[in-house]
N, C-alpha and C positions, 0 to 999 in steps of 0.2 A: 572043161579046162582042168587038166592035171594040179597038183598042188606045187610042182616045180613049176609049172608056166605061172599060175599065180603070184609066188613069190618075187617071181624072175621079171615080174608086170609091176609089183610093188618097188620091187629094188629099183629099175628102170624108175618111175616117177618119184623115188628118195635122189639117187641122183642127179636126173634133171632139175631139182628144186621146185617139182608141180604141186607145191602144198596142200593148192586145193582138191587136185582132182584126186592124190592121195588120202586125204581125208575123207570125201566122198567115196573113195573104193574099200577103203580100209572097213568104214560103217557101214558099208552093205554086207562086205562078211562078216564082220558080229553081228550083225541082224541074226545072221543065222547061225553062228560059230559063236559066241559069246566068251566063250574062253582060252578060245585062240590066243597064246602071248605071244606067237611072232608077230601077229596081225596087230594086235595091240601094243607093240612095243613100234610099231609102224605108224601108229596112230599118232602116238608120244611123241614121236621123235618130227611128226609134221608139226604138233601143236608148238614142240618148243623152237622148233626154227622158226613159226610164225611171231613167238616171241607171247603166246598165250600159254604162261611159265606154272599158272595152276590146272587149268587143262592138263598139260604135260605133265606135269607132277601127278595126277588122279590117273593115267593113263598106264602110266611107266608102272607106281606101286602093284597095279595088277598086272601089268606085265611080270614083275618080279616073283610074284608069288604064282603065275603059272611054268616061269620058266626059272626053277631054282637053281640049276650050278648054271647062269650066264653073268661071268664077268660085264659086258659090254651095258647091258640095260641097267644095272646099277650104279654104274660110272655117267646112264645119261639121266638116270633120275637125280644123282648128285650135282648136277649140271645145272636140273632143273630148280633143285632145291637152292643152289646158289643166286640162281637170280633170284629166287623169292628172297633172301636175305636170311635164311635159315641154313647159317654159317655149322652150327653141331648136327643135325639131320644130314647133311649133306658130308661132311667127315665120317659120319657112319655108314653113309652108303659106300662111298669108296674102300673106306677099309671093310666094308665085307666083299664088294671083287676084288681087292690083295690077299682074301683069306681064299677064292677062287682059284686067281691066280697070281700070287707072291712075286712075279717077275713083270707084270704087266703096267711098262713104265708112262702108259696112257694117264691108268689110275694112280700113280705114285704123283707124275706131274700135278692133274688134278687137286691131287689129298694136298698138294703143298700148297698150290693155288688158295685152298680152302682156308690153310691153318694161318696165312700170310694175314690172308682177310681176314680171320680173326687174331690176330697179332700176337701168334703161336709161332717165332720167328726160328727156334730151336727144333720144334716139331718141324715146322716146314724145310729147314734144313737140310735135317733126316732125311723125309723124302726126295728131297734134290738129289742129296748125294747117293743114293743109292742106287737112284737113275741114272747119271753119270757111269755111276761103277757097272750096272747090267749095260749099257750101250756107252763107253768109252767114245765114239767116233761122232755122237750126236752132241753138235753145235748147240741145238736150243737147250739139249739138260745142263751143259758148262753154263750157260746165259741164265738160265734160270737159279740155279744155285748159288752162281754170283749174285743176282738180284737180293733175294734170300738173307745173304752172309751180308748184304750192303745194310741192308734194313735191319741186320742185330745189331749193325756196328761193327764186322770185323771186314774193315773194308780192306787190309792187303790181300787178304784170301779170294775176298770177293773180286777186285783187280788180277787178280791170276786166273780166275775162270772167267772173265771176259776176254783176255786175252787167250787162253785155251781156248774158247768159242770162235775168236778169229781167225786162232791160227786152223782150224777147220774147216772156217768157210770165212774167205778175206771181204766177201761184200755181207756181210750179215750185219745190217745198218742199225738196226736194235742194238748190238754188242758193241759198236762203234761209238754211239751216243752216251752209254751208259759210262764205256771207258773213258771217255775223255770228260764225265760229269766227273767220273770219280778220282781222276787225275788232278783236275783243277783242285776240286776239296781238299786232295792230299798237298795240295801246293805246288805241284810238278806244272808250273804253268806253260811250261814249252813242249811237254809230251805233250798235253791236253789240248790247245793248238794244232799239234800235229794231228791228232786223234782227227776232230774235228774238221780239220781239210779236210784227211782221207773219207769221213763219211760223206761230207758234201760235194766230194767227187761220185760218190754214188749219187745221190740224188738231190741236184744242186738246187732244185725249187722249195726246199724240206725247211719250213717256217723256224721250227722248232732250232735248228743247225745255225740260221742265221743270228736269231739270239744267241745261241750258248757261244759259237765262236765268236761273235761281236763286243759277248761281256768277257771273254777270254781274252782278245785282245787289249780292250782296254785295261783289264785288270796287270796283265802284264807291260802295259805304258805303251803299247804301240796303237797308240790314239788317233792316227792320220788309218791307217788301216782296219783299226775299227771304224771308224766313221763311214769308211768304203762299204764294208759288209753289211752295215746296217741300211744303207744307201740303197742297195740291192737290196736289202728285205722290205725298204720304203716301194721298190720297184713293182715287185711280188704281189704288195697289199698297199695299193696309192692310195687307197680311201682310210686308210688306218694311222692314227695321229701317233699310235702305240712307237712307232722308227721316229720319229722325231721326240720325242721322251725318251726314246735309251740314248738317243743323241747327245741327250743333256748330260749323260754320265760317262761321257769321254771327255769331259770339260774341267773333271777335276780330277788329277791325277792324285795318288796316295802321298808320292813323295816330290815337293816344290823345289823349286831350283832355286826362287830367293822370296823374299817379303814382296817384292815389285812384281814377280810372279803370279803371287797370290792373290794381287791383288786385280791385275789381269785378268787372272782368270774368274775371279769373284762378277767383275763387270762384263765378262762374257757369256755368264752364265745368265744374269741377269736378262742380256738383250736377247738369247737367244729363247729366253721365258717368252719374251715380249713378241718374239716373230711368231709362237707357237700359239700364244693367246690370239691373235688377230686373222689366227687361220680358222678356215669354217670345218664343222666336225667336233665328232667326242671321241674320247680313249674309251673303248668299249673294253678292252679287257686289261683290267688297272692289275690284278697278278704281272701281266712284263711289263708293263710302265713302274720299272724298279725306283725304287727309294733312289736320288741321283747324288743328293747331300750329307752322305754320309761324312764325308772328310771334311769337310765346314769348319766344325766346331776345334781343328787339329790348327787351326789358322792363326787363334788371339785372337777374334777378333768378335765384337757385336753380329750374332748369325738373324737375330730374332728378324730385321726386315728380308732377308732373301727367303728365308721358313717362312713367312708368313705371303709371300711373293707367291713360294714355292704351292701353296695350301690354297691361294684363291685361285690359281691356275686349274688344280686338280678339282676343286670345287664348278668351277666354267665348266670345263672338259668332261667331268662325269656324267652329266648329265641324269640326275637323277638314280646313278648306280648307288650313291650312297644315303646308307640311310640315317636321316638326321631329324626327323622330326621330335619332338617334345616326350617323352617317358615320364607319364604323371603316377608317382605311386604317392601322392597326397593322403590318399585315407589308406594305405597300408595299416594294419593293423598289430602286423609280426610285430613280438616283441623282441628277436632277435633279427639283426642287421643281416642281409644277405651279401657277404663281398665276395666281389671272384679278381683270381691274382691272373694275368694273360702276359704270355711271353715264348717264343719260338725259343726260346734257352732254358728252358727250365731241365735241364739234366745236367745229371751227374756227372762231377769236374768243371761246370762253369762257373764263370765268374755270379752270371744273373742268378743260380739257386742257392751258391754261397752265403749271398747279399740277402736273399728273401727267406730261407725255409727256414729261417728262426720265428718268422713274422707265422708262419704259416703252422708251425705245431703250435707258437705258445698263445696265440690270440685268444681268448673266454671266452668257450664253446656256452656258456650259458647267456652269450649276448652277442657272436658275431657267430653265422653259418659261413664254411672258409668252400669255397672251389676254386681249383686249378684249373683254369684252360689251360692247355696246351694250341699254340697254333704249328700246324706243318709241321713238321721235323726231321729229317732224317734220324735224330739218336729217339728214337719213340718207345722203345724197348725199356733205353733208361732210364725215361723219364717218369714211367708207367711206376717202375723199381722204388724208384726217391720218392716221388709227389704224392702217390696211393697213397704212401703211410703216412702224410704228414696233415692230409685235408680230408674233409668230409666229405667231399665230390670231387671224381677226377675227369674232365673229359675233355676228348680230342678232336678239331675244327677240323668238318671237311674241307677241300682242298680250294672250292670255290667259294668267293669271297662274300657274292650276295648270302651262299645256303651256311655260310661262316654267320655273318650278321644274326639271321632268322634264328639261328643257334643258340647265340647269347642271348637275344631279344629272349627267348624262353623260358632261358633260367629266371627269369622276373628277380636280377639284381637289384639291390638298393645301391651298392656302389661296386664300378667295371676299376681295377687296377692296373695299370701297364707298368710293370715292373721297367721295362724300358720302350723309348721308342724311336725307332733310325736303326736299330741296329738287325731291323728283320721287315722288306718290302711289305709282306703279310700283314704285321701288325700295325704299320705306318699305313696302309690302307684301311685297315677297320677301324682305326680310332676316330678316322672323322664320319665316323657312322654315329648318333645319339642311340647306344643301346643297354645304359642304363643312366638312371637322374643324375646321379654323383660318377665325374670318370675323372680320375687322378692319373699322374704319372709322376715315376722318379728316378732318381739320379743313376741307373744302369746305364744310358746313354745319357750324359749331363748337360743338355742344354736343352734349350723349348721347343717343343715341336712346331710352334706356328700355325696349331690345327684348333679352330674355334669352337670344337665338340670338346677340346680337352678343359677340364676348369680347375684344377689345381695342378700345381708342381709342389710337388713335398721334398724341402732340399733342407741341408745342415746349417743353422745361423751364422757358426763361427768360421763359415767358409763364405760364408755371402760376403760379397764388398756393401758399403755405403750405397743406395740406390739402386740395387739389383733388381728392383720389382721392374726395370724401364727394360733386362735382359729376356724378359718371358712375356708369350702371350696368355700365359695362364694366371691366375691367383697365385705369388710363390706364400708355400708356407714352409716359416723357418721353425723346424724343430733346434730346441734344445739338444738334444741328443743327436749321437750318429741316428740316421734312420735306417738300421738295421739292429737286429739282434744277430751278429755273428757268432757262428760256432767257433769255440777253438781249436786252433788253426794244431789237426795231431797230423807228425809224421814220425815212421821210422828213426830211431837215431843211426844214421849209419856212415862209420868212417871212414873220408877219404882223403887223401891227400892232395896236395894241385894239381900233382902230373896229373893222376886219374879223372881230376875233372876237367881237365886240358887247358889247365890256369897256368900263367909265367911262374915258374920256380921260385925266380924272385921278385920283390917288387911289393908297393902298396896297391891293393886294387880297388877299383870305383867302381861298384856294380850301376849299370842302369837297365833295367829286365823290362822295359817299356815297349810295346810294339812300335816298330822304326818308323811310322806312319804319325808316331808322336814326336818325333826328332825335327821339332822347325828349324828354318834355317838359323834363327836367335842363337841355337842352342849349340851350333856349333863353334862360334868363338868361344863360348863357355868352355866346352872340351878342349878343343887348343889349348886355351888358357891352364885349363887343369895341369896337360901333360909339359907344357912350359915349365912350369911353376914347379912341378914334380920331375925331375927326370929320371926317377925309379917307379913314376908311377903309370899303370894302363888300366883304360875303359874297358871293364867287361860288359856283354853287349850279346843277347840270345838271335839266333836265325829270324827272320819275319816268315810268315806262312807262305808267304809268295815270294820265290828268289828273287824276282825283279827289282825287290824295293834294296836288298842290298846294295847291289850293282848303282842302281838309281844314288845311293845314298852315297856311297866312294866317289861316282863321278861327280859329284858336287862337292864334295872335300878336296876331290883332283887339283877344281878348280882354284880353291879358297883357302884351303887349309889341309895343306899335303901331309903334315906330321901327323895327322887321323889317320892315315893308311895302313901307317904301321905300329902304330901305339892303341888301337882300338881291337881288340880280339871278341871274334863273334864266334859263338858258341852254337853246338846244334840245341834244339830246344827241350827241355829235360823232363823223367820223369817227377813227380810230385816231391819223393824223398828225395832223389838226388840234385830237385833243386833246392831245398830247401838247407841240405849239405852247402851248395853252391853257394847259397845267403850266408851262410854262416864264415864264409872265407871270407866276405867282402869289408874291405875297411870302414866305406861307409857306403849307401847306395845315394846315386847320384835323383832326384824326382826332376823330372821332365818339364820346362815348362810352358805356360798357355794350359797345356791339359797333360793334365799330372797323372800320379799313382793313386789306383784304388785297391785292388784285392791283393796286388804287390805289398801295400803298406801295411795291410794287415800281419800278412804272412811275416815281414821284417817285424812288426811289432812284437809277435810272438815271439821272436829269439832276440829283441832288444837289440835289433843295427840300427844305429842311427842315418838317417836318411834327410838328405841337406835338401833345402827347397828353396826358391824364389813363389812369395804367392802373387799370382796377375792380378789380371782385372775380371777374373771371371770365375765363379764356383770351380772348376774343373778345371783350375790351376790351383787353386788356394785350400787345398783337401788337406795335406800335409801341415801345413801351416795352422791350419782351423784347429785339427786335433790338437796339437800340440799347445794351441792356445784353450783349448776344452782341458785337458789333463793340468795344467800350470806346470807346464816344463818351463823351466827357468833357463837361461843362457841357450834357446831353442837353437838349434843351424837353419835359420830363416836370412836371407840374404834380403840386404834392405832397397839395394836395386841388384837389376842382372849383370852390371858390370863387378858385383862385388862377390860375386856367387861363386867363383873359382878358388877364388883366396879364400872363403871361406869354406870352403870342399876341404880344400887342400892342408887348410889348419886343422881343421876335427879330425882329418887320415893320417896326419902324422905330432899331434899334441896328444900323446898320452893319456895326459890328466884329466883335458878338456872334455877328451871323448869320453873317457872313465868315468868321469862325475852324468854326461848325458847317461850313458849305459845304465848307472842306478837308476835314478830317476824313473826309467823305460820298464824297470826290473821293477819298480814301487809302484808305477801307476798305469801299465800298459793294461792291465786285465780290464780296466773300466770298458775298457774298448770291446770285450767281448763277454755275449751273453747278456747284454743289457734288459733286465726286466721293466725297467725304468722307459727304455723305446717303444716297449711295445704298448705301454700304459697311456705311451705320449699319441702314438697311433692310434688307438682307440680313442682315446679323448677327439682326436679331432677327428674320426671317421664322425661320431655318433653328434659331434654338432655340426660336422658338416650335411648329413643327412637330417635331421632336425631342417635346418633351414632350407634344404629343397622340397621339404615336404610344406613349407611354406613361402615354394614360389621365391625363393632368394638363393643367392652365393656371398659364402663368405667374400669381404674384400681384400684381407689377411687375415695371418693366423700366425701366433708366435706362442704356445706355447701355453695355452689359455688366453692370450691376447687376442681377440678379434671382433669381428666386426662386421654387422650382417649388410 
């Protein structure tokens, strides 16, 4: 047999996928040929499609060094080196077939693939685009390049080559999925719908399509029609309790129609707990049994029975997915404390690394070792940027939630921190995992989790009402201090005028920059009342990330309070400086109530607008009111019930004096509020006796500030 029939015998068993018989033929010619690199790049290339990725790898190297100018067998030894997880080997091989051949968009894809996995989101980039540019007409390099641009963050770009990749090939259901994930983030909630039909008109049995369009709909309030789609994903997967848990989250809409609403809805979510407990089955995969309570706390009202409702359900249901056994570091011996800070927001521009990365550089590296998890993220890029510099360890939870647990379990913490919890599925399922002795949370998302792994809440005294510890299933511990060391709040100085920022010409104006999902129905005779009271005066008011909640929020004034229609001006949502311009126009700003302003308050602190409040009955209305009774402002604009909140708006927007004497005040003792070194001392103090006492088998039962009690 010639050496073409040979080859032409090997190619034939590469194609047909005969692994074995080509491995057994391939070895009987190096029996005899030993340095044959066709034959041995034949070898390779069965080992790795068998999925024996070192084999292949031992195979291929000498493949390469018999057959020096071939592109193709270094692009499959980089293949090979990828599954082994040797993410820089495997970038060097590809970039030596581009020095082969510079146009071969095989390996350019590959090299990007590569640099992706190592979260080289810029390098990877590069290669995409470059591929696009040699083959313009190929569908998967616009999809891939998007992907790419999604993962640094520059998602309109990435959103134009997903749809360049459609407009190539209309059924390309990768490009479909990806556009309408990234439609919804961007807020476009009725493209991203559409998006979402048109793939699951390609392939209507597609698991993954029924959630994302399910939570699409509901997010955009069309709840009877979510509930259809999910219905059908119940049909799909009968045995899976996972469709009757995203069920639970078409239950609570963002924006309520009225208090009688709410409450409605509160006892339907309840019963429909109780149908899902008494069904037989576990939620095997708690990643899409999403967090369903997120809006709870947006209510006024006592959440801790429904959270703690919500927490023995998922406990029933996991069956053993989570891990909660006992984490003894009793005889630890470190003499520094191990904490790690855990939150799906920790990047740059959020509210959650505002609030924490003061905690995070300044803590006493001579008694506290600091790591960042990050869990999931799409901004991963940024976070890598901010968090690196600020901790002694940074690192990032794989995507599944058991090898997430095993993760932390690792780090062998003394105390696990959740910066927040509810405001990311991810982290509302690791928390009822025991993955280390001491696990705290605090005020990022303000209310209790209801999760029995967690044992403190670390929240601000002069925000707590009389009897708040009966609000939490945790230990509250009330700091003294804000608990934060916030940075000060810098931006551009830059001038603009009303027209430019698309404010009324004339007029007194009441900023409320609150997400509309905070706008109870309470709060709307308040604004009426405002604009009655004032008839030069209107509510400024920023877009919500989802149109729907506008719309939702007019048709409810439609009904109740018509004069809102036209005296409330909503603004698109701004950059950093030019909101912070935008602050600085406002007579006074308006604080929300039930659940108030946080990083807003800060930022008005810094430029001294005074911000009128009602404090409720719950931390996360009374934030505004707290500080201001922390600093000793005198003559505060605290309204002493909600009926009297408007007159009092209305007189600090147009008294002068009133307001003038606040503005000093603001100007003399706002700084307290930022930079505090004093928080972080408070922090420390009670990390190091809260670990103290787990290491002797106890939990604090409060904690005020050196006050407590083992």
């Amino acid at each position: 047999m010639g050496w073409n029939d040979i080859t032409s015998s090997l190619n034939a068993l590469f194609e047909a996928g005969h692994w074995e018989q080509l491995i057994a033929a391939t070895r009987q010619i190096l029996g005899k040929n030993p340095e044959n690199g066709v034959v041995r790049y034949y070898l390779g290339l069965a080992y790795l499609n068998r999925g024996e990725h070192e084999s292949a790898r031992d195979e291929l190297i000498l493949a390469c060094k018999a057959l020096t100018g071939d592109a193709g067998v270094r692009i499959s030894l980089g293949n090979a080196f990828v599954q082994l997880g040797m993410i820089d080997a495997a970038v060097d091989s590809y970039e030596q077939a581009l020095r082969l051949e510079p146009r071969n968009t095989l390996a350019l894809g590959n090299l990007g693939l590569a640099y992706l996995q190592g979260k080289q989101f810029e390098a990877a980039i590069g290669c995409y685009r470059k591929a696009a540019m040699l083959e313009p007409d190929n569908a998967p390099a616009h999809f891939n390049l998007g992907f790419s641009l999604q993962m640094a963050g520059q998602l309109l770009e990435a959103l134009s080559c997903y749809q360049k990749a459609l407009s190539l090939r209309p059924d390309y259901l990768e490009a479909e999925i990806n556009n309408g994930g990234l439609l919804q983030k961007l807020g476009r909630i009725d493209a991203a719908i559409a998006s979402y039909k048109r793939a699951r008109r390609l392939e209507p049995a597609n698991i993954i399509l029924c959630r994302n369009l399910g939570n699409a709909l509901a997010a955009s309030g069309k709840y009877e029609e979510a509930r259809a789609t999910f219905a059908a994903g119940q049909r799909l997967e009968p045995h899976k309790l996972e469709w009757s848990v995203a069920r639970l989250g078409t239950l609570l809409p963002a924006v309520v129609e009225s208090t009688d609403h709410q409450l409605q809805l509160r006892a339907g979510l309840l019963e429909e707990m109780e149908r899902i407990s008494a069904r037989t089955g576990a939620v095997s995969d708690l990643d899409f049994a999403a967090f369903v309570c997120f809006y709870l706390p947006y209510h006024g009202m006592n959440d801790r029975p429904i959270l703690e409702r919500m927490a023995r359900l998922i406990r029933q249901k996991a069956e053993g997915k989570l891990l909660n056994a006992p984490i003894d570091r009793s005889s630890a011996s470190d003499s520094v404390i191990r904490i790690g800070f855990i939150s799906a927001n920790l990047y740059d521009g959020h509210t959650i690394l505002k609030l924490t990365q003061g905690f995070l550089r300044m803590l006493d590296r001579k008694r506290f070792h600091v790591t960042v998890i990050h869990a999931p993220s799409d901004k991963i890029d940024a976070t890598w940027n901010v968090t690196g510099q600020l901790a002694d360890t940074t690192i990032f939870l794989p995507p599944r939630l058991e090898e997430a647990q095993r993760t932390v379990v690792d780090l062998k913490l003394d105390v696990l921190h959740y910066t927040d919890i509810g405001m990311s599925p991810f982290t509302y399922f690791l928390a009822f995992g025991r993955l280390a002795p001491v696990q705290t949370v605090s005020w990022g998302h303000p209310v209790t989790t209801g999760i029995d792994s967690v044992d403190y809440f670390i929240s601000f005294d002069a925000a707590e009402p009389e009897g708040a510890e009966s609000h939490y299933s945790e230990a509250l511990v009330r700091f003294r201090r804000i608990p934060s060391y916030y940075e000060a709040v810098a931006s551009k100085n830059i001038e603009m005028d009303r027209v430019d920022l698309g404010l009324p010409s004339r007029g007194r104006l009441y900023g409320c920059f609150q997400s509309l999902f905070k706008f109870h129905p309470d709060f709307d005779e308040v604004l009426a009342d405002i604009v009655h009271r004032d008839a030069e005066g209107w509510i400024i008011t920023l877009e919500g990330h989802n149109s729907a909640w506008r719309e939702q929020l007019r048709a409810r004034w439609k009904e109740r309070h018509p004069i809102l229609l036209t005296r409330v001006v909503f603004l698109d949502r701004q950059p950093h400086a030019t909101f912070m311009a935008l602050l600085g126009k406002m007579d006074v700003l308006l604080d929300t109530p039930h659940f108030g302003s946080g990083n807003t308050l800060f930022e008005a602190l810094s430029c001294f607008i005074p911000c009128v409040t009602w404090p409720g009955g719950f931390m996360r209305g009374r934030l505004v009111a707290g500080i201001y009774e922390w600093l000793g402002i005198s003559d505060a604009p605290i309204a002493n019930t909600l009926k009297d909140y408007a007159a009092l708006a209305v007189e600090f927007a147009t008294d002068l004096g009133r307001r003038g004497a606040l503005i000093s005040q603001l100007a003399e003792k706002a700084a307290f509020c930022f930079r505090d070194d004093l928080a972080v001392r408070e922090l420390e103090s009670f990390v190091e006796q809260a670990v103290a006492a787990s290491r002797q088998g106890q939990t604090l039962r409060y904690w005020t500030s050196g006050l407590h009690s083992g």
